[in-house]
C-alpha positions in Angstrom: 27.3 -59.3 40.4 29.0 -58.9 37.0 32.7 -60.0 36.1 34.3 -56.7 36.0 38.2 -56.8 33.5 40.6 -54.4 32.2 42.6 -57.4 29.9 44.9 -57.8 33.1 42.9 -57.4 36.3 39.5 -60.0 36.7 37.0 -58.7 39.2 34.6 -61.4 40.2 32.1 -62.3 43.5 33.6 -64.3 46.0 33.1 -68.5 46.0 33.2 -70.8 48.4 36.6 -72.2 46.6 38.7 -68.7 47.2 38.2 -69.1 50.9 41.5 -70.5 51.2 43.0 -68.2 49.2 41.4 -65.1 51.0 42.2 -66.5 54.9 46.2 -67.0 53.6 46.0 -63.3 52.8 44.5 -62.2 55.6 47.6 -63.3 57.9 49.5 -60.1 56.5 49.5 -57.6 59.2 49.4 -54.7 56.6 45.6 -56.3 55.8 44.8 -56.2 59.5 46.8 -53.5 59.8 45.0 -50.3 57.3 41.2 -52.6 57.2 39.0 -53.6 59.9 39.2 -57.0 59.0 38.8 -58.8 62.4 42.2 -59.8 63.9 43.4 -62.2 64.6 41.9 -63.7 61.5 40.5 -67.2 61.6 39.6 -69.5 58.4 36.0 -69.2 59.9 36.2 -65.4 59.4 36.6 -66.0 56.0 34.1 -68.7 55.5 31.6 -65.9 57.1 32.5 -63.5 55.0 32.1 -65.2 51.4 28.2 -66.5 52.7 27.5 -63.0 54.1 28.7 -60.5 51.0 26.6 -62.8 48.9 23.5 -62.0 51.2 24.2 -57.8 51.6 22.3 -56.0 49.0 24.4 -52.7 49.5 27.9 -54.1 49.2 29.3 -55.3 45.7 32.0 -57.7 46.4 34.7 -59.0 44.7 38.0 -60.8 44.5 40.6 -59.3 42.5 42.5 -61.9 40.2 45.7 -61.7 37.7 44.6 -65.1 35.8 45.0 -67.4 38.9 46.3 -65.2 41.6 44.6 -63.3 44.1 45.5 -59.9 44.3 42.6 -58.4 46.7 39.3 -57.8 47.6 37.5 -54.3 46.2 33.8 -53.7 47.4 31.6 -50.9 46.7 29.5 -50.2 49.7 26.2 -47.9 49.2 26.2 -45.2 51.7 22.8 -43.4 50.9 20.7 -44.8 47.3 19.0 -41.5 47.7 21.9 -39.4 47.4 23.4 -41.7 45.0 26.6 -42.0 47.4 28.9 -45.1 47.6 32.5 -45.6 49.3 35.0 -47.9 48.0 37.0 -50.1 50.2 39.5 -52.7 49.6 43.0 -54.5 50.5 46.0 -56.2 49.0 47.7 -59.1 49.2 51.2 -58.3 49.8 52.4 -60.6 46.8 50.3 -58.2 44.5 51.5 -54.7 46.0 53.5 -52.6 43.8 51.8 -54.1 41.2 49.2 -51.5 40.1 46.5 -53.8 41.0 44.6 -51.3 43.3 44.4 -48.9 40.8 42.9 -51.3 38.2 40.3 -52.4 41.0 39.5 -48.8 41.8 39.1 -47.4 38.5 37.3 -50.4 37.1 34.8 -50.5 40.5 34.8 -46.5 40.0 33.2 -46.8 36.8 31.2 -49.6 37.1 29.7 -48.1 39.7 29.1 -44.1 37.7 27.8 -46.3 34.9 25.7 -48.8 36.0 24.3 -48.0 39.8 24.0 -44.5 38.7 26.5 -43.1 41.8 27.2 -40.0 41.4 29.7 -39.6 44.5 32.5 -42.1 45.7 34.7 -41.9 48.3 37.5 -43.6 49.3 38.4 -43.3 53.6 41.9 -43.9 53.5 43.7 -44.1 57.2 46.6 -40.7 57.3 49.7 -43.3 57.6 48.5 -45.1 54.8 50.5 -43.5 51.7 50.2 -46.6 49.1 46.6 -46.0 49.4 46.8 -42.0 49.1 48.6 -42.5 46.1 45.9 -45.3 44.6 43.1 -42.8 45.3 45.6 -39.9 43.5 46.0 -42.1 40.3 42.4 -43.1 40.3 41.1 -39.4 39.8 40.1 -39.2 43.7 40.7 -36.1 45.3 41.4 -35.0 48.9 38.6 -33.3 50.4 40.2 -32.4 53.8 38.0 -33.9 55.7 38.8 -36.8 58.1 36.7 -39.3 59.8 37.2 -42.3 62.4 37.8 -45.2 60.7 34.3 -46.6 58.4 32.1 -49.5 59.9 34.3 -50.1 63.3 33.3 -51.9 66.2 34.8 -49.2 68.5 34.4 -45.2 67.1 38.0 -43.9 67.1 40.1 -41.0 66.4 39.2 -39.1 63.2 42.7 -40.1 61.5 41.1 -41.0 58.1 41.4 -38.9 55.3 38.4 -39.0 52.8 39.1 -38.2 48.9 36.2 -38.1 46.7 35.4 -39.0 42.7 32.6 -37.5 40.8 31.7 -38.8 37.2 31.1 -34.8 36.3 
């Protein structure tokens, strides 16, 4: 995976060093809260997930750093490589929040992904009590389709309570 910057944000892969650093910020309950991150989350949940994203061939990882700081984690998962359809999923660590670190992530994993995978739709499944979120995907050029959907890649399928807003490179 490439290193992905606007001059503030750093996009990068996970490393085994940032596990520490992504179990602290997984405590927040917002994280657990709007993400299915598993919960409680244990330090071997994210020791797991830094050796499985850098096995997963449709997921592009990465951490989300202002110089030294986390801020997040941003992936771009590919739905359908035929269809040329990816979602983008991420969280914030609550020190970074109000920061306009999403957006960066988002639009910086929005182009990357137009540009050099070729995606020609992105979406973004954002729960309906989620309003920082809705307001990221507003800023970032997404727009609300209407639709909603149970919440993406659960264990359990649940109530259709996520609304899904959509970007096209056209």
């Amino acid at each position: 995976m490439p290193i992905l910057t606007d001059g503030v944000i750093t996009l990068r892969p996970p490393r085994h060093e940032d596990i520490d650093a992504i179990y602290a910020a997984c405590q927040d309950r917002e994280i657990q809260q709007w993400t299915n991150i598993p919960s409680p989350y244990t330090h071997a949940h994210a020791v797991r997930y830094v050796e499985h994203v850098a096995k997963e061939a449709d997921k592009a990882a990465f951490l989300g750093f202002d110089g030294d700081e986390l801020v997040g984690s941003f992936s771009v998962m590919e739905i359908d490589r035929e269809r040329r359809y990816a979602e983008i999923g991420y969280w914030v660590a609550a020190p970074a929040r109000g920061r306009g670190m999403a957006t960066r992530a988002v639009t910086l994993l929005r182009d990357w992904a137009a540009e050099e995978l070729g995606t020609e739709l992105i979406e973004l499944l954002i729960h309906e009590d989620n309003l920082p979120s809705k307001r990221v995907a507003e800023r970032t050029g997404f727009l609300g389709t209407g639709e909603r959907r149970p919440a993406p890649r659960s264990a359990e399928p649940g109530p259709p309570n996520h609304d899904v807003y959509a970007w096209s490179p056209e």
